[in-house]
N, C-alpha and C positions, 0 to 999 in steps of 0.2 A: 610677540617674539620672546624666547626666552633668554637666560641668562648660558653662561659661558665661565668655566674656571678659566683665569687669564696667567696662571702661572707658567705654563708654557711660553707664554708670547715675553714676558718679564726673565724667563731662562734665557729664550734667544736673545733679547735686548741685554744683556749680562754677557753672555757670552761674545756677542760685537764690539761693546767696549774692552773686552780682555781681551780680544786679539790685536783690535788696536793700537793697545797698550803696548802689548808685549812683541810685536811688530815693531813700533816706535824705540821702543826699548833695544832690541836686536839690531836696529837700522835696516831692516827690513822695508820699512816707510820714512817718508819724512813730506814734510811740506815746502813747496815748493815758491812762493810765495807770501808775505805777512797779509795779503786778504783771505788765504786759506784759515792760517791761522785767526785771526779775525772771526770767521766762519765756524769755523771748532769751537770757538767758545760757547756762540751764537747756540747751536745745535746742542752744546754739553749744558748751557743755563736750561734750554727749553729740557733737557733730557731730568735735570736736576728737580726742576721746579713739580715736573709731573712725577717723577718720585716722590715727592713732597704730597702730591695729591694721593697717590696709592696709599703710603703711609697712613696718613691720615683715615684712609677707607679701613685697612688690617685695624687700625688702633680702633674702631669704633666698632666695627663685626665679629675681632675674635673673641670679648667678654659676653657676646651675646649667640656663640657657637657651642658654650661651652660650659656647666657648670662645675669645673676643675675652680678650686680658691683662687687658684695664680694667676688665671687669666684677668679679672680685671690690671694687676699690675703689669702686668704682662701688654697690656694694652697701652696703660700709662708710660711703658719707656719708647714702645714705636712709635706714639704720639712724640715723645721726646724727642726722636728722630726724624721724625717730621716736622719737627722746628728748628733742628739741625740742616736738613735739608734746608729748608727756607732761606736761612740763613748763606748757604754756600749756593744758594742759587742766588741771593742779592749778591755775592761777593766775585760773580761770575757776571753776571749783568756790569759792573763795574769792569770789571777786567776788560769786557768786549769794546765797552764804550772806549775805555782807553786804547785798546787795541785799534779801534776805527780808525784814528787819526795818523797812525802808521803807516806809511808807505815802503 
């Protein structure tokens, strides 16, 4: 089987959370429930965490697409952001956990 550029499917998943966003923003949406809310986090740590893994992927395949100099550092700060990521994906697993016990 071969492989697949997945930038597309990372457009569309971008562009989902910005309407969200900006739906929620607008009052457009809202939730209707605290296990909705609950749920949203649930879905934004899993969403967070696998950015986390993408990142990671870019940091290690663009210094090796490329022999421009800047790409090795170039690599070194999306890895940085993939530790960023990490990071607000623990701080979103906490949120939710907090959020569970709200009725």
């Amino acid at each position: 089987m071969g492989t697949y550029d997945p930038t597309h499917l990372l457009k569309d998943a971008a562009k989902s959370i910005r309407e969200a966003a900006e739906d929620l923003a607008e009052g457009k949406a809202e939730w209707d429930r605290p296990r909705d809310v609950t749920k949203s986090l649930a879905w934004l740590q899993e969403l967070v965490d696998d950015a986390s893994k993408v990142l990671i992927q870019g940091a290690g395949v663009l210094p090796r697409m490329t022999n421009d100099p800047d790409a090795p550092k170039a690599g070194q700060r999306i890895a940085e952001a993939a530790a960023t990521a990490t990071q607000l994906s623990n701080q979103l697993r906490k949120a939710h956990d907090a959020a569970e016990d709200v009725r």
